[in-house]
C-alpha positions in Angstrom: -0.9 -3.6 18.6 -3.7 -4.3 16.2 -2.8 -3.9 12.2 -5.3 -2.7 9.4 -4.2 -4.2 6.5 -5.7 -2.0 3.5 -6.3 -3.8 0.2 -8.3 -2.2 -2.5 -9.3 -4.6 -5.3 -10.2 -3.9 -9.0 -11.1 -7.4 -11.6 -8.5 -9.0 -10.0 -9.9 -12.4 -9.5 -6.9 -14.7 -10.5 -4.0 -12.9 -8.3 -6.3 -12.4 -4.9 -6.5 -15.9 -3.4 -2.6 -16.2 -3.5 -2.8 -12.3 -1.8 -4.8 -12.6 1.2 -3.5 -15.5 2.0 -0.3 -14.1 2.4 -1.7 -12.5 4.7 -4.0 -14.9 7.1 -0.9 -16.6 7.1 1.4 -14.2 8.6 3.1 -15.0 11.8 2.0 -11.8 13.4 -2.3 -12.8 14.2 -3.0 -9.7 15.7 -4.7 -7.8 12.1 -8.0 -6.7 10.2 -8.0 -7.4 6.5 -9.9 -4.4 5.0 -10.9 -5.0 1.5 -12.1 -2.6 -0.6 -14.2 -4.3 -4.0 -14.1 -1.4 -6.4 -17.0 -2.0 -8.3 -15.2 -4.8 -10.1 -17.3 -6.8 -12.8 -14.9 -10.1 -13.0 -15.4 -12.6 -10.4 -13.6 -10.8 -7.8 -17.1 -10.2 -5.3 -17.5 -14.3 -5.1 -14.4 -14.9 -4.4 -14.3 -12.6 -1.7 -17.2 -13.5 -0.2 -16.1 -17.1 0.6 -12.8 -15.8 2.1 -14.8 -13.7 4.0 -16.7 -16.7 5.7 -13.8 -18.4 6.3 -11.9 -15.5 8.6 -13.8 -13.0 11.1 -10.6 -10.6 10.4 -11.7 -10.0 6.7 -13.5 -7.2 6.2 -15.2 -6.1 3.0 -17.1 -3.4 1.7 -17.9 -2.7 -2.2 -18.3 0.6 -3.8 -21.5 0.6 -5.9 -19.4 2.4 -8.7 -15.6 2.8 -9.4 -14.3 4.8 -7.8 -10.6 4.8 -8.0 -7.3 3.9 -5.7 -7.3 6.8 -3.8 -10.8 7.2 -2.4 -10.9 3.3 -2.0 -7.5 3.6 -0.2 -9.5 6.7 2.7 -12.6 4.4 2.6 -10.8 1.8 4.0 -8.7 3.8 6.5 -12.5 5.1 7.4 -13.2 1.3 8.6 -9.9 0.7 9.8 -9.7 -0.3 14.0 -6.0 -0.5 14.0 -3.4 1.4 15.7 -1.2 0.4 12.5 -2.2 0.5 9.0 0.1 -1.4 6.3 -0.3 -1.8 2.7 -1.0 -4.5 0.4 -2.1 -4.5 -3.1 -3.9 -7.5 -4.3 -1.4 -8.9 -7.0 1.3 -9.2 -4.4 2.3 -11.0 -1.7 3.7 -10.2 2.1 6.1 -13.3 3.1 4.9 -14.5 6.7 7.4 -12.2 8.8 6.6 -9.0 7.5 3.7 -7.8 10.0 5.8 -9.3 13.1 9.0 -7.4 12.1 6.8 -4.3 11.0 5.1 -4.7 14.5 8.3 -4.7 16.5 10.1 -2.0 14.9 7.2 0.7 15.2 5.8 0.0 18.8 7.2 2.3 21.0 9.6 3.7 18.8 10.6 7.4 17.3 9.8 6.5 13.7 6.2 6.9 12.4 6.6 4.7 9.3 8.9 2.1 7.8 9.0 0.0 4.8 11.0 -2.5 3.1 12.6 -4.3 0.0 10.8 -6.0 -1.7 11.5 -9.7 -4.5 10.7 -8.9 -8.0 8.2 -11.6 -8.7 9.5 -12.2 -12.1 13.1 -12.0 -11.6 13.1 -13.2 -7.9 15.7 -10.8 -7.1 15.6 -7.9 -4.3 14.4 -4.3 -5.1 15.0 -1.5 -5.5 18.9 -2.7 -5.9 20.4 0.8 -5.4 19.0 3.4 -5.2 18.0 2.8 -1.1 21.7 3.5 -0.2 21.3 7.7 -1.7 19.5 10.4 0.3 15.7 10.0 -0.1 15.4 13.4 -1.1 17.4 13.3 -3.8 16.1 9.9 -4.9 12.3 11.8 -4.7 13.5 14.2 -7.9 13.6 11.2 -10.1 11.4 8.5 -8.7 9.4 6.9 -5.5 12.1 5.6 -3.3 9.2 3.6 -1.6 7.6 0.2 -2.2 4.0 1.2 -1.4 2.8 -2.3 -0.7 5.6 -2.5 2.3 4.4 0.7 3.8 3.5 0.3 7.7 2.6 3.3 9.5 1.0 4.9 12.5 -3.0 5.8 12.0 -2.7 8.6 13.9 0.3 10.2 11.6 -1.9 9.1 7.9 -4.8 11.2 9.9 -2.8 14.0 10.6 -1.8 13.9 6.9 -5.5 14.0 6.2 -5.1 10.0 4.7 -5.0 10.1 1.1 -4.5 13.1 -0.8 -7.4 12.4 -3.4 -6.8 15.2 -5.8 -4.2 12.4 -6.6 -5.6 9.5 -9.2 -2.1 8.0 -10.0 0.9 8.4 -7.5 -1.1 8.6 -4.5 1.4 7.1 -2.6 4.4 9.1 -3.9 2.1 12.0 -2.9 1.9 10.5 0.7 5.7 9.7 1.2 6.6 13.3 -0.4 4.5 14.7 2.5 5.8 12.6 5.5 9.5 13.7 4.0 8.7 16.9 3.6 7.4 17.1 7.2 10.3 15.3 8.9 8.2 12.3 9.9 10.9 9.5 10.9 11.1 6.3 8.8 13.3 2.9 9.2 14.2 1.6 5.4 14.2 -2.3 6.0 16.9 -3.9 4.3 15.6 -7.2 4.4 13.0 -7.8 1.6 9.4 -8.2 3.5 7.4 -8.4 0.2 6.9 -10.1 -3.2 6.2 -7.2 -5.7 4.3 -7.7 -9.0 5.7 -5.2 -11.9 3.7 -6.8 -14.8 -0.1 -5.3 -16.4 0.0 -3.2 -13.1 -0.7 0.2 -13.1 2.7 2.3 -12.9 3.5 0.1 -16.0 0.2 0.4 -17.6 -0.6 3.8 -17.0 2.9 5.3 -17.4 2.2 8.9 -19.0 -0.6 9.2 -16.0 1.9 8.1 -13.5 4.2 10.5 -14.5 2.7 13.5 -14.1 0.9 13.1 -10.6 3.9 12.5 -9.7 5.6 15.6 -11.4 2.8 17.5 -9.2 3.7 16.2 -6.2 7.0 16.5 -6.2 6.6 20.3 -7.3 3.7 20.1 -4.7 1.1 21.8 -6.6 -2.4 20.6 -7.2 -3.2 18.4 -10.5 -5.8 19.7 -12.9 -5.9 16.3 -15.2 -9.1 15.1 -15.3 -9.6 11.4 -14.9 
């Protein structure tokens, strides 16, 4: 099966090379990179470009303004050729097995999405540490029980959802897992961390208050009316 690998990018020049080449250097071959250059005004295009002429699977398209996460995020799922899409965010990195074990569990299998743990870049030590062994729904009234940036899923069940909810600036993807819950989509939690997970300058950390309530709305699953 063939893997779209969605990455949108924002001025983040110094953490991209390391990214994407945790991903051309998976052990699963069998993938698109989609990259998504939101209008950045760092270094980020050039950089991009010369990765591009190195591997036919990168892909990338720039917005000629910014646009945001979300929209970024259903632009590239627009392009996308893959029967699987998974997650990465640029200032992270996917250690070499994760598409291969990704792969295997969903083909031909009950569940439409899984994800994994994840290695706290600055501590080195597995997350979430807890919280994975309580009841997802009850784990959704306090916080995302999800790693986005592990997230693997079927196209066909992120187009049934309609992709990206983008009334959703911040917490787009706790907006996403809130509706595959909510409509009894089947997920595998990997135990094993798949993915090295940045939680420094990004934006749940930067853009707290935001953060917070998008995902209040979603989790009350009403429509925000904060203005970005």
């Amino acid at each position: 099966m063939k893997v779209s690998v969605l990455m949108p990018i924002y001025n983040d020049e110094n953490n991209l090379f390391n990214s994407i080449n945790s991903i051309l250097n998976q052990s699963y071959k069998n993938f698109e990179l989609i990259i998504v250059n939101d209008a950045s005004t760092d270094n980020t295009l050039e950089v991009l470009e010369k990765f591009k002429n190195l591997d036919s699977r990168i892909k990338v398209f720039t917005n000629n303004k910014n646009i945001g996460l979300t929209k970024s995020l259903n632009l590239a799922l627009a392009k996308s050729e893959g029967e699987l899409i998974a997650r990465q965010d640029s200032d992270d990195l996917s250690l070499g097995e994760r598409l291969k074990k990704q792969v295997e569990l969903l083909q031909n299998s009950k569940y439409s999405f899984c994800v994994s743990r994840a290695i706290n870049s600055k501590t080195q030590k597995p997350i979430p540490r807890y919280s994975y062994y309580f009841p997802t729904k009850l784990v959704m009234n306090f916080k995302n029980p999800f790693i986005h940036g592990t997230l693997m899923i079927k196209k066909n069940v992120l187009n049934k959802l309609g992709g990206y909810n983008e009334n959703f600036y911040y917490s787009q993807d706790f907006k996403l897992f809130f509706d595959l819950i909510r409509k009894h989509y089947k997920y595998f939690y990997i135990k094993e961390p798949l993915y090295v997970l940045n939680l420094e300058n990004n934006i749940s950390t930067i853009k707290q208050k935001e953060q917070k309530y998008y995902f209040d709305c979603a989790r009350k699953n009403i429509t925000p009316n904060l203005i970005i």
